[in-house]
N, C-alpha and C positions, 0 to 999 in steps of 0.2 A: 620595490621588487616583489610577486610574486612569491606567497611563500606554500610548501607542501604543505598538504593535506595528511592529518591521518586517517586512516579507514580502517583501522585495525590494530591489535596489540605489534610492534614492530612492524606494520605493513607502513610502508609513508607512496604518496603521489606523487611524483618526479613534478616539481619545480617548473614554471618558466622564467627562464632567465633575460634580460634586456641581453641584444647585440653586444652594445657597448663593452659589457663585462668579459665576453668570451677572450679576446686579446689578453688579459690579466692570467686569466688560466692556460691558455697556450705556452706564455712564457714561463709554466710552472712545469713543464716539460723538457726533458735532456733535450740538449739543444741541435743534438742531430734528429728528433723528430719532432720539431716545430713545423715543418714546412709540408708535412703529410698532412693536415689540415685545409690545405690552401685547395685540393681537389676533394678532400671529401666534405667540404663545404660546400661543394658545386649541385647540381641538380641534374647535368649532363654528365653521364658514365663516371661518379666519382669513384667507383671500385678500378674502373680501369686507368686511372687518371693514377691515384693511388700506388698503383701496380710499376703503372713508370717510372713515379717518382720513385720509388724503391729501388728499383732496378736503377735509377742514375743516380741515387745517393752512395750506390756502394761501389757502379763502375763510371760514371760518367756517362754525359750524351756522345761524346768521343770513345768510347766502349769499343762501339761495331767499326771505327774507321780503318783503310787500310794498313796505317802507321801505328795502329796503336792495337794488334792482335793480338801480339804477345804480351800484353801487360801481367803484372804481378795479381796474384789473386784478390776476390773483391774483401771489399774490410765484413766480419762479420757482420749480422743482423742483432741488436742489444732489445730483443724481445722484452728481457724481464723489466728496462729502462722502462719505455713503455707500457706494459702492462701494470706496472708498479704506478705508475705514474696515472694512470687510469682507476685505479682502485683507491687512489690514495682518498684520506676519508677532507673533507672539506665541511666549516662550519655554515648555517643558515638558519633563516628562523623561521619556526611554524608555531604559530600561534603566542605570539612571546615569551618561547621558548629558544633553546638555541641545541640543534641537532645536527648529526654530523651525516651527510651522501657523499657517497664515492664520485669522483670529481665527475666520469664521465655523465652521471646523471644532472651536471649541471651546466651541459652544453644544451646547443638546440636540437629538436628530435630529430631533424634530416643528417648532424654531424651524427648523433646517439648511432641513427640507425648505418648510416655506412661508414661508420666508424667499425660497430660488430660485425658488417659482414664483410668485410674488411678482412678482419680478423679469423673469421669462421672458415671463408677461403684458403686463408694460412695456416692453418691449424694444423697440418701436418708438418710445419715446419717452425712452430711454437714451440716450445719445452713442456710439458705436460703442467708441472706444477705450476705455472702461467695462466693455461686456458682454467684450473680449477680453482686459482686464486681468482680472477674474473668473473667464472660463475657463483661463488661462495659469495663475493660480493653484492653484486647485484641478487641473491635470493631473497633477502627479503624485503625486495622492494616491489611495488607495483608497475610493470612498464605497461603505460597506457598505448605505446604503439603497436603494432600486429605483428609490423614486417621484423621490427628489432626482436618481440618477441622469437618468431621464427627462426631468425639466424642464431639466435639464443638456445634454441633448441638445437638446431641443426649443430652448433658447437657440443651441447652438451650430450647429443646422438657420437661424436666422435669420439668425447671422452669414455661416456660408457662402452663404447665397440673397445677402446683400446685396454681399457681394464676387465671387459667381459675373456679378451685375446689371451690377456695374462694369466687371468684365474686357470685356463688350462682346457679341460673339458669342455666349456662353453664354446670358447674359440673354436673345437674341431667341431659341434656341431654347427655353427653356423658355414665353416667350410663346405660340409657335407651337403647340408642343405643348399647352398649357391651353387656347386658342381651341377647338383639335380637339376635345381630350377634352370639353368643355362643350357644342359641336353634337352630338357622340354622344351624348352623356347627355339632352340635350334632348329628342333623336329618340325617343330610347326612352319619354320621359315621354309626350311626346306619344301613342305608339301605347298606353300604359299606359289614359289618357286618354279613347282611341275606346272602345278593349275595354268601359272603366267607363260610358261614355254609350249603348254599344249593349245591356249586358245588362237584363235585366227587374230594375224594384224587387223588395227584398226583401230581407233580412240584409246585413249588411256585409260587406269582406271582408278580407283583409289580404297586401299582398303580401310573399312571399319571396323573397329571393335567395340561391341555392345557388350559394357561392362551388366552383370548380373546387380542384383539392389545388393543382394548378401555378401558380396565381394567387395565390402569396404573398410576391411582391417585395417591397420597402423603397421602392429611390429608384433612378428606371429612368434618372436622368440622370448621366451620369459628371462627377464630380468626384474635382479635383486634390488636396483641402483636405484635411488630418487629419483621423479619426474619432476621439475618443474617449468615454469614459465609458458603453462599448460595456456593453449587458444582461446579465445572468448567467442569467437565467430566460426560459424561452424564453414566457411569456404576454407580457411586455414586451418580447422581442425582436421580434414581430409585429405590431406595432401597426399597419402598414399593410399594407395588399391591393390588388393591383390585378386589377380586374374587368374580364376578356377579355371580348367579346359571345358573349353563351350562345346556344344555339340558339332557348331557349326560356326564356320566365317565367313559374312557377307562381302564378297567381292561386286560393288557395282561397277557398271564401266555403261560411259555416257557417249553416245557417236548419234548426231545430232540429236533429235529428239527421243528416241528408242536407249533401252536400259537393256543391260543383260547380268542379271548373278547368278554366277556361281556358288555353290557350297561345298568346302571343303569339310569331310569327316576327319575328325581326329581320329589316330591313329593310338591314342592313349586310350585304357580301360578308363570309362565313366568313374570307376570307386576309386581311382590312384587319390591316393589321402596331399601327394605332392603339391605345393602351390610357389605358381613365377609371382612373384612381387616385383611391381615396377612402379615409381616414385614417379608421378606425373610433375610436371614444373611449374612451380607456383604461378597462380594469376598473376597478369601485369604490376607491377608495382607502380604506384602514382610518383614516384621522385625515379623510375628507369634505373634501379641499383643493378649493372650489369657485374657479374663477375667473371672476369675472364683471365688469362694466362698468358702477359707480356714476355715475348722473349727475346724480342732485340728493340733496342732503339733505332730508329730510320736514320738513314745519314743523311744529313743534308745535301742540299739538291740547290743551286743555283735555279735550274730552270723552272719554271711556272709552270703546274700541269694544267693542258687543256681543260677549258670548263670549271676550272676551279670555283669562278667566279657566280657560279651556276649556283651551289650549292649554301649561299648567305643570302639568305631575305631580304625584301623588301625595304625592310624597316631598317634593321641591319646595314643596308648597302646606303640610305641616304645619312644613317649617322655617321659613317663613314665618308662620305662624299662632303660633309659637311666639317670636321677632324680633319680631314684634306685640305680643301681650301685656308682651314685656320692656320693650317703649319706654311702653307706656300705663302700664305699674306702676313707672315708672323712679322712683328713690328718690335726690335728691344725693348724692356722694360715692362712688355705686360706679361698676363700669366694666363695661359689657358683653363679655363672650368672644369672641374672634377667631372662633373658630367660629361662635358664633350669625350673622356679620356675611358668613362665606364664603357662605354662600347667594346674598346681590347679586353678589359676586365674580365667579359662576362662572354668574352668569344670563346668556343670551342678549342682545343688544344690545335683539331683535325682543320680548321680554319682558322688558326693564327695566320696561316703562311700566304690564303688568300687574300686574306683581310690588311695585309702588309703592303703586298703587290697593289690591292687597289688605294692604300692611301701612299703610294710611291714614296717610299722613305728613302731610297738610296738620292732624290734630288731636291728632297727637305733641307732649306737653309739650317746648320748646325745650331743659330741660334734655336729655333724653333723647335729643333730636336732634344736641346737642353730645356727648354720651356717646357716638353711633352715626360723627358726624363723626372722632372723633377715632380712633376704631378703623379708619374705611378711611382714615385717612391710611400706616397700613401695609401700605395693598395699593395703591400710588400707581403703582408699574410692570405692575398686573397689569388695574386696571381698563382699559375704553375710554374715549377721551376721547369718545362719544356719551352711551355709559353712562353715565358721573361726568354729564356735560350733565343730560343724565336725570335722574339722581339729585337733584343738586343743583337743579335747577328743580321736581322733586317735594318737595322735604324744606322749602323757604325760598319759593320762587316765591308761592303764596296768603298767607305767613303778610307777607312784606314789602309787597307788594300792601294787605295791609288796615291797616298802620300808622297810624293817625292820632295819633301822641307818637311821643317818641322812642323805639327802640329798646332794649329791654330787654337787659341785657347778659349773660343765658344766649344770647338768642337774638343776637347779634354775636360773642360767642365763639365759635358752634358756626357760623357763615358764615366767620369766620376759619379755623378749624380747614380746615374744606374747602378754603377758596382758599389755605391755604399746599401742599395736598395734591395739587390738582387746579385751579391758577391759570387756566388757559383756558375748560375746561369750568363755572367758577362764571365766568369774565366772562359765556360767552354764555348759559348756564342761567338766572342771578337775577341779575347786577350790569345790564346792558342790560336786561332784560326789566321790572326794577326802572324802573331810568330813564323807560320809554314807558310802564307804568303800562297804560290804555286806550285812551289817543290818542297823536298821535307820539310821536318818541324824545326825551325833554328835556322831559316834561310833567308827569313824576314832583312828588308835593309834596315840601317838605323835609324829612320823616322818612325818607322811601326817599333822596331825593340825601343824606341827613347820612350815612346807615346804607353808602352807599356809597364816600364819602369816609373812614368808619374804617375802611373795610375796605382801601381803596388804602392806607394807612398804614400797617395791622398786618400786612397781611399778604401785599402785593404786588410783586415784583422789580421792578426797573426796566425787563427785558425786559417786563414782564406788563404794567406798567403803560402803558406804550410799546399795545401790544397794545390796552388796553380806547380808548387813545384814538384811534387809528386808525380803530375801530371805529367809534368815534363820529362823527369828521371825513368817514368814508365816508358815511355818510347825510345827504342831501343836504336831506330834508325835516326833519332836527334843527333843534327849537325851540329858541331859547338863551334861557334865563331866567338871574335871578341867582342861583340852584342848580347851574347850568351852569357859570358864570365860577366859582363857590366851588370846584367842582370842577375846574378846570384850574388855579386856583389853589394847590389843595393838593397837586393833583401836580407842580407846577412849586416849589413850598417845597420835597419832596422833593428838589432836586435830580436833574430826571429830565434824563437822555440821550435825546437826538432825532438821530436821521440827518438830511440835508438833503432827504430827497423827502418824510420825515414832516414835518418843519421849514415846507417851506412848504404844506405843504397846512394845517400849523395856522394859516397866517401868513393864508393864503387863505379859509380859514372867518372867521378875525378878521375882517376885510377884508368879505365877504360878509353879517355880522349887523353889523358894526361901526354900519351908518348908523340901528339902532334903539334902538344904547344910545351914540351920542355923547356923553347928558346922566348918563351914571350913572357915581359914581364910582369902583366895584368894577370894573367893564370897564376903565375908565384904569387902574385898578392893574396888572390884567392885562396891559395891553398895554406897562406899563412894567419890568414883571418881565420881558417877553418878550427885550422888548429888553437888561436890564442881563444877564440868563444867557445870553442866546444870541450875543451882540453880534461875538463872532468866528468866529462860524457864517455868520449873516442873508445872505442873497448878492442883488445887486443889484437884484434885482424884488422880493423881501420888503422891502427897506429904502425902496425907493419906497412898496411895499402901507403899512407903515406910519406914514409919512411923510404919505399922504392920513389918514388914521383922525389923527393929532395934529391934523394942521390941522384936522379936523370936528369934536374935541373941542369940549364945553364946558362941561369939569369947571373944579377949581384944579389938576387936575395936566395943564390942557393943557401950558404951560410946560416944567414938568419933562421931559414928553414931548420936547416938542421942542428942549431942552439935550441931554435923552439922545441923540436921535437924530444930532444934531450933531456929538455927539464919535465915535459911528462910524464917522459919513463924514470926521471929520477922522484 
């Protein structure tokens, strides 16, 4: 391994680390933000990749569906988990020594870097003492990268805005100051404006602004606050301008070969001491760290859109073409090649759904679908959890849909294989989508609820399983059939672990369908199971909730019911 450099009294050289070790430290992370790695590991939009994953960590890719609008609010964001987890110090050796970096410096620089802009993006919705524990960390270290340096800055420009706000005074003049600078800038549009409404139609035209050489400040507001993680290249050391008022604005405009400008006079005194600051956008980044603002997850969509197929390469489309015939000519007993399988790996989120359609998986022999499952279960850190979604609702989604027997057990195995690999992304892909079948959620016949209940069995945590039933309890138009009770049943045999806010929301769904199965005696069992597992949980309003549901019984296990409930309250 690779070990840092020093260059200085506490300065050290961030490390190269092998592949291989990154997984070690992943798993050293709270284990609801393991899986945000798997896109900023990417190369293709991992900020926005990121962005998803976030947004379906705390709602689901079922969030946006029309059954599922009113759901219960999303679980908070455990910023400090993470960020803690990022800072935490890790040993290494430089020079046969042994010295302690913060963990992030000991990932690869493409995770480093959109990992922090990642973060930098969020920052408003960080905890203060978070983004200053990340910058305190990393100060005295060397970041040989530019772009990481940047967002580094660009966090620590927020920190200081938001302590410059609080000190008092500072804050109103910077208000002052942006008020100004926004009527200048308005004025000018405005007169931009007249120029554009009085010339004759004809060709377009395109404004320039010829910045002055002396109009290349940073930050025209004096601060007390530490800079660091200062540029080494002077394309990133400029990243802002401030625009004096010119004399003049060159309006060209181009109608075939002939030019015509315009000059607009500012309508500003020459000496106004006022200056519009405007933050130009950083040069391209070589790894395309787009950071952008997810707000819904897309519903899935049965249909192929036109041209889809347009938009995968060449190259792309034969490794595909080639993954196709292997699954249609799949023969028991063999295994398909890690390779043949990186192609999905390394597709695009925005082309999973293409890339599916051309390797036709809804008429992939099940073996072959379990042959293919079991290969991405060794790229579990690297897919997205949209992706895997995708995936998994392409590979089982039509084939569980058309069940009428029981499930065939190539084709349960190779649902297992996935959901030990990718537990979320198969609840919301095929286990739910399963369940609602074509009308609500809970309308599924008994081959889809059977095929779901093996899979909660073989192959579900008790986190996971926790997970699908939440899921469920949130939808509020859930039909409860006796498919339904089987299925809570069989995760309550599991021995499954409930918090108290899932606790009663399951006690309050009971509660809520209870007055249509008073008479069945599979719901009684359920509700007696609920009570003997959870019994030193149940907290005063659930024990009332099901105190009403005994007395409306009128199975033979009202009774038992209500001896159970007895001994609670005694």
């Amino acid at each position: 391994m690779n070990s840092p450099t020093v260059v200085g009294p506490g300065v050290l050289v961030v490390p190269n680390i092998w592949i291989m070790e990154v997984r070690d430290y992943i798993m050293k992370f709270p284990p609801r933000w393991r899986g945000v790695f798997a896109p900023l590991s990417k190369n293709h939009q991992p900020i926005a990749g990121a962005d998803s994953w976030l947004l379906e960590s705390r709602e689901g890719t079922l969030a946006c569906h029309s059954y599922n609008r009113s759901s219960s609010h999303s679980d908070p964001v455990d910023w400090k988990g993470f960020v803690d987890s990022l800072c935490e110090k890790e040993p290494t050796e430089v020079e046969g020594q042994l010295v302690f970096l913060p963990r992030i410096l000991l990932f690869p620089v493409n995770i480093q870097r959109n990992t922090i802009a990642f973060l930098s993006q969020r920052s408003s919705e960080i905890p203060m003492p978070c983004l200053e524990k990340l910058l305190d960390s990393l100060r005295n270290c060397a970041i040989p990268d530019e772009w990481t340096k940047h967002h580094l800055r660009t966090m620590q420009d927020f920190v200081c805005r938001k302590q410059c706000q609080s000190a008092g005074p500072a804050g109103n003049c910077l208000s002052r100051l942006t008020r100004s600078s926004r009527g200048i800038f308005e004025s000018v549009c405005r007169q931009v404006g007249d120029t554009d409404r009085s010339r004759e139609e004809g060709g377009g035209f395109m404004l320039q602004f010829d910045w002055p050489p002396e109009a290349s400040s940073s930050n025209q507001i004096p601060c007390q606050h530490s800079r660091c993680f200062v540029a080494e290249t002077e394309s990133l050391d400029t990243l802002k301008r401030a625009f004096v008022h010119p004399e003049s604005i060159a309006l060209s405009s181009k109608e075939g070969e002939s030019k015509t400008e315009w000059k607009i006079s500012t309508a500003v005194h020459s000496d106004s001491p006022e200056i519009i600051e405007i933050e130009d956008s950083p040069p391209s980044s070589p790894m395309e760290v787009e950071i952008v603002s997810v707000q819904n997850v897309p519903e899935k969509s049965s249909e192929k859109s036109p041209g889809a197929h347009e938009t995968i390469d060449a190259v792309t489309m034969d490794k595909l073409t080639s993954l196709k015939a292997v699954l249609a000519n799949y023969t028991s007993g063999k295994s398909i090649s890690p390779e043949s399988v990186k192609v999905l790996i390394e597709c695009p989120m925005d082309q999973m759904e293409a890339a599916c359609d051309i390797l036709d998986l809804d008429s992939a022999p099940a073996a072959g679908l379990a042959a293919l499952a079991q290969q991405l279960a060794g790229f579990s850190l690297e897919l997205s959890h949209s992706s895997a979604a995708i995936l998994a609702r392409k590979c089982f989604g039509q084939q569980i849909q058309d069940l009428t027997q029981t499930a065939p057990r190539s084709l349960l195995t190779a649902v297992v294989s996935l959901a030990k690999a990718f537990p979320k992304p198969t609840i919301e892909g095929v286990l739910l989508p399963a369940l609602a079948r074509e009308g609500p959620l809970g309308t599924a016949g008994p081959h889809q609820c059977d095929l779901v209940v093996k899979v909660l069995k073989e192959a579900l945590t008790n986190e996971s399983q926790v997970y699908l039933l939440s899921k469920l309890l949130s939808v509020q138009t859930l039909h409860w059939s006796d498919e339904m009770t089987g299925l809570f049943q069989a995760a309550l045999a599991c021995k499954l672990e409930l918090d108290n806010h899932t606790l009663e929301t399951f006690v309050a769904a009971l509660e809520h369908h209870g007055h249509w199965q008073r008479s069945c005696a599979k719901f009684a069992k359920l509700l007696l199971a609920v009570v003997n597992r959870f019994s030193k949980q149940i907290s005063g309003a659930s024990l009332a909730a099901l105190q009403r549901l005994a007395d409306a019984n009128q199975t033979f296990l009202k009774k038992a019911l209500l001896t159970a409930i007895k001994r609670v309250k005694g």
